[in-house]
VOKOLTI-572096 format. One record per residue (C-alpha): residue in one letter; x negated, z negated, y. Coordinates in steps of 0.1 Angstrom, whole numbers, plus 5000, padded with zeros to 4 digits. Layout:
<rs>
AXZY ...
</rs>
This chain:
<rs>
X798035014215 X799034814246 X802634884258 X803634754292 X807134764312 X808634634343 X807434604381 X804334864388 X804434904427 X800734844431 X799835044393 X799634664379 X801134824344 X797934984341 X799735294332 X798435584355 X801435544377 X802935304405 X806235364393 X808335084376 X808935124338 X811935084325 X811035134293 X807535044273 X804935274283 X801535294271 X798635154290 X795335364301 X791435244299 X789135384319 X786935594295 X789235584268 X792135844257 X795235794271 X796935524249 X794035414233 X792235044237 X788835094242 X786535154207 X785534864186 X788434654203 X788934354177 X791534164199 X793434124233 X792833784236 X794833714268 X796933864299 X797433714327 X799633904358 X800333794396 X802533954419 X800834264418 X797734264395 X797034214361 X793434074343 X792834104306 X790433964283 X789434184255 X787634104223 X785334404208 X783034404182 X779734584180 X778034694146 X774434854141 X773434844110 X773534534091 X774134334124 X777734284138 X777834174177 X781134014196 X781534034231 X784133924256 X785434164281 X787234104312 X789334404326 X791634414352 X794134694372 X796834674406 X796134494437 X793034464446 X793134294481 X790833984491 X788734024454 X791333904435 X790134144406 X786434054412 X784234194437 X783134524428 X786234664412 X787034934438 X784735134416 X787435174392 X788335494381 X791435534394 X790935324423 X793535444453 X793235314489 X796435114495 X798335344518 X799935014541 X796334854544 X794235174547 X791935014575 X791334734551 X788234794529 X788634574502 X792634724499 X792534944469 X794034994435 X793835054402 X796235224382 X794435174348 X792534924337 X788434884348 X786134644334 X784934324359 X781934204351 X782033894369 X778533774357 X777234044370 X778734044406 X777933694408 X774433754393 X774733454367 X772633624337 X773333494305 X776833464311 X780833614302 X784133544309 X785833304282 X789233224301 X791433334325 X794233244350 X796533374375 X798733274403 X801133494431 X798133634450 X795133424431 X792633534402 X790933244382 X787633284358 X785733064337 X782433194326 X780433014302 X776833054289 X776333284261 X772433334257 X771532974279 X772132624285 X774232544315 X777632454331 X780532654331 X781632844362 X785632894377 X785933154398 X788933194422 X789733504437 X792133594461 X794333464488 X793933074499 X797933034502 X798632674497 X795032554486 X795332824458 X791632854455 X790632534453 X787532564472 X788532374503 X790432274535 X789332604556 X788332814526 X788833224533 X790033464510 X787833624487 X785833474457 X784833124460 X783032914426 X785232564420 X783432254425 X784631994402 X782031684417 X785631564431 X786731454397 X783431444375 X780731254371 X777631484358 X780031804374 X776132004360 X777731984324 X781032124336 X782732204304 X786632364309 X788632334275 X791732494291 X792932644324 X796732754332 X797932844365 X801432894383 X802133084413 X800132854439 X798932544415 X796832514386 X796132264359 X792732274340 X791532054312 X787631974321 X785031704307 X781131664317 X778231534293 X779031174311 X783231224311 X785831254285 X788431504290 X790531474315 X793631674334 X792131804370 X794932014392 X794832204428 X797232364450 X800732314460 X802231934452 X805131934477 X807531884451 X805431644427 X804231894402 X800931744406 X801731404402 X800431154420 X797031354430 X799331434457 X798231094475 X794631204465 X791831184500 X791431564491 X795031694500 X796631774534 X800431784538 X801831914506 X798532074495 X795431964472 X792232174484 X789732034458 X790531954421 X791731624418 X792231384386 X795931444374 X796631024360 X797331154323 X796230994296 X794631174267 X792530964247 X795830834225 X797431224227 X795631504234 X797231784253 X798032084233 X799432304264 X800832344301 X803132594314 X803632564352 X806432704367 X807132734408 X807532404419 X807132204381 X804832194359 X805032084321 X802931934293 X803131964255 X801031704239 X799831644201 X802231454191 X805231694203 X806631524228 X806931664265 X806031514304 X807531714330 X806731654364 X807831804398 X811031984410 X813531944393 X816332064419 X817432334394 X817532124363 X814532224350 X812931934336 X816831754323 X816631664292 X812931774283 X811631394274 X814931294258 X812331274222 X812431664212 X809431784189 X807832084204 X805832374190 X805132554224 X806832534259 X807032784289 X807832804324 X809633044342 X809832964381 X812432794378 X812732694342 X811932524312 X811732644274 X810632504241 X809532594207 X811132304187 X808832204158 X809032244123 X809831934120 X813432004138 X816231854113 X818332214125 X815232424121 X813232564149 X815032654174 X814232784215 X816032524241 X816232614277 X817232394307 X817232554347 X817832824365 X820433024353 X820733304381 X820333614359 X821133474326 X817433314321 X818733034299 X820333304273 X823333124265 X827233144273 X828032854280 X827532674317 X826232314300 X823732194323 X820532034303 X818732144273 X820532374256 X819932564231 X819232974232 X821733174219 X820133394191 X821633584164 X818633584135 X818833654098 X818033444069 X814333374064 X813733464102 X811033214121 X810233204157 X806433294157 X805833334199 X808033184227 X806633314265 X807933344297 X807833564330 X808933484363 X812633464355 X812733644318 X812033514283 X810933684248 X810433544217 X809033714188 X810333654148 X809133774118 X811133734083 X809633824052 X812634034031 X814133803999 X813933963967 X816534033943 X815533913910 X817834183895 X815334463903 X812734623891 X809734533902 X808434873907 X811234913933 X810934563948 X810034623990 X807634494008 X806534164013 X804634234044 X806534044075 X808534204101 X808734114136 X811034124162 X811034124198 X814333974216 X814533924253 X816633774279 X817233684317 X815933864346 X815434244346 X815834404381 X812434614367 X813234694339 X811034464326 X812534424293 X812234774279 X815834834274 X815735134300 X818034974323 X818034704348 X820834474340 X820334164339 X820134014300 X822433684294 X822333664254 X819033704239 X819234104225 X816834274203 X814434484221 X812034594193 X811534774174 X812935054194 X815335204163 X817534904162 X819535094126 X816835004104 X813934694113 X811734774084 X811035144093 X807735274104 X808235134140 X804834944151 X804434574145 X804034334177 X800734194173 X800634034204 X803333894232 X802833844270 X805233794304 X804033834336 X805933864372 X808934084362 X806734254338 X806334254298 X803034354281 X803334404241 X800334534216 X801634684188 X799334794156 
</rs>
């Protein structure tokens, strides 16, 4: 199942309702029974939430006879204003005109989730959605050929706020395909390894038959979070319209990930080691080069968290540096800097996912039980791993599950729900997401 909680004012839960949930609340499919992911699902392979609409990309697996078949779906619920959830998605099942916009056509939503097909609406046979992105108002989509030779295509989708489509100076809303002949060479061999977005800029890893990989960015660069693309010929004031070459060099250390918070954005390269650049007026980049090792690293608005690697001489750990305004950094203490988060985790417990929302955090652990050598082995437990959910920081919507709204300012335990016993029966989390005061969770 898909379990969702937090801000729903536009149905972006996907839950049948537009209420906000203060606790985790199973999500709805079009076609399918209530609670249920749609048949032959093998994955959720990513979510990705604005303000006020949520895409998702689902992995499902198709079997006749001795042939088995995989195909990528895109599906999407919420806002649907200025085709930010594709063109033709006010077909949806559940799709509601939005009572404040009724004289708007294209002002609907959906309060479960409805497939896109974007290949289709932009009539590119022989193509499906591979990644996707999203900022405040903005949709991003990269389809890639599945049955033919070609480029791939980004889509952006939505409102223009701030060059957040990337598709030019006087660009409307709506759906607009990214040109990347700004930055590449052969831009007819597009290839895009990687594309991460914050609320009005976006980073993308692209090459071309002729290019090696390279870092391309759009959007807002007032603060620096774009480097120094934000001289680039392609930018007004404070704003990059077209992709533009971000000055990074990979060809001595890949990148492994980006996270991209307000006004900062963040890389996490091979090697471990961390480049911030932008704001950092909150203290959100202090500290972050100072020669930590990093496993992951996320962004909330304001923020910035890493994963510390294995290689950590104190053992994995989550550090935080920023914002502090609803207890976002989890910790007690004031320090300013790179702190660590305070959690309270048992022997033989390991971080496994770190991500972040707009001002909250969760991580998930697993621990696999020790064994006494003392007992029989007939009565030895299980050895399968259990996993936890804590969560901390901003939760106005309720968007940690906890059934309140208080704010969270030491990371707390959230699941499994029976907090008297963490190797009942309770669902495992197979999968972790954070969105714009929301939290999505699968559980199997």
């Amino acid at each position: 199942m898909l379990l969702a909680s937090g801000s729903n004012s536009h149905g972006q839960l996907g839950n049948g309702s537009a209420d906000d949930a203060h606790r985790f609340t199973t999500c709805q499919f079009a076609g399918c029974e209530p609670g249920q992911l749609p048949a032959h699902t093998r994955r959720i392979r990513q979510i990705v939430c604005g303000a006020k609409h949520t895409l998702l990309l689902l992995e499902r697996v198709d079997q006749t006879g001795d042939s088995t078949s995989e195909r990528i779906e895109l599906w999407g619920c919420g806002d649907g204003t200025n085709e930010k959830l594709g063109l033709g998605f006010k077909d949806g099942s559940l799709a509601r005109m939005d009572p404040e916009s009724s004289s708007n056509s294209n002002a609907f939503q959906s309060w479960e989730f409805s497939v896109v097909d974007m290949a289709l609406q932009l009539q590119l046979a022989g193509y499906g959605c591979r990644l996707i992105a999203a900022g405040f108002e903005t949709s991003y989509v990269v389809l890639s050929p599945t049955t033919i030779s070609g480029p791939d295509v980004v889509v952006s989708m939505g409102s223009n706020d701030l060059g957040a489509l990337g598709a030019g100076f006087d660009t409307p809303a709506g759906s607009h395909i990214v040109s990347f002949d700004t930055v590449l060479a052969d831009a007819a061999t597009l290839r895009v390894h990687s594309l991460f977005a914050g609320p009005r800029h976006v980073v993308a890893e692209v090459s071309s038959a002729q290019d090696t990989r390279l870092l391309v960015s759009w959007g807002a660069c007032r603060h620096g979070q774009l480097g120094a693309a934000t001289v680039s010929a392609y930018a007004t004031p404070h704003v990059l319209r077209f992709p533009v070459d971000i000055t990074v060099d990979l060809a001595t250390d890949s990148i492994r990930s980006c996270a991209l918070g307000e006004q900062h954005t963040v890389f996490l390269f091979e090697s471990g080691r961390i480049v911030g650049l932008g704001s950092n007026r909150r203290g959100q980049l202090l500290g972050i080069d100072t020669g930590v090792s990093a496993a992951a690293v996320g962004c909330t608005w304001k923020g910035t968290y890493l994963l510390t690697s294995a290689g950590d001489t104190r053992s994995p750990r989550v550090l935080a540096t920023g914002s502090n305004s609803h207890g976002q950094l989890g910790r007690s203490e004031s320090e300013e800097g790179l702190q660590p988060v305070e959690f309270a985790l048992a022997t033989n417990q390991q971080f496994d996912t770190l991500v972040c929302g707009s001002e909250h955090a969760l991580a998930l652990t697993s621990f696999h039980p020790t064994l006494n050598a003392d007992i029989e082995v007939h009565h030895k437990p299980s050895l399968s791993p259990s996993t936890q959910l804590w969560g901390w920081g901003w939760n106005e919507h309720g968007n940690l599950g906890l059934g309140n709204t208080r704010d969270v300012t030491i990371p707390t335990k959230i699941w499994p729900p029976s907090l008297s016993n963490d190797h009942d029966d309770s669902p495992h989390v197979s999968g972790l997401w954070a969105g714009c005061g929301t939290t999505w969770i699968a559980v199997s």
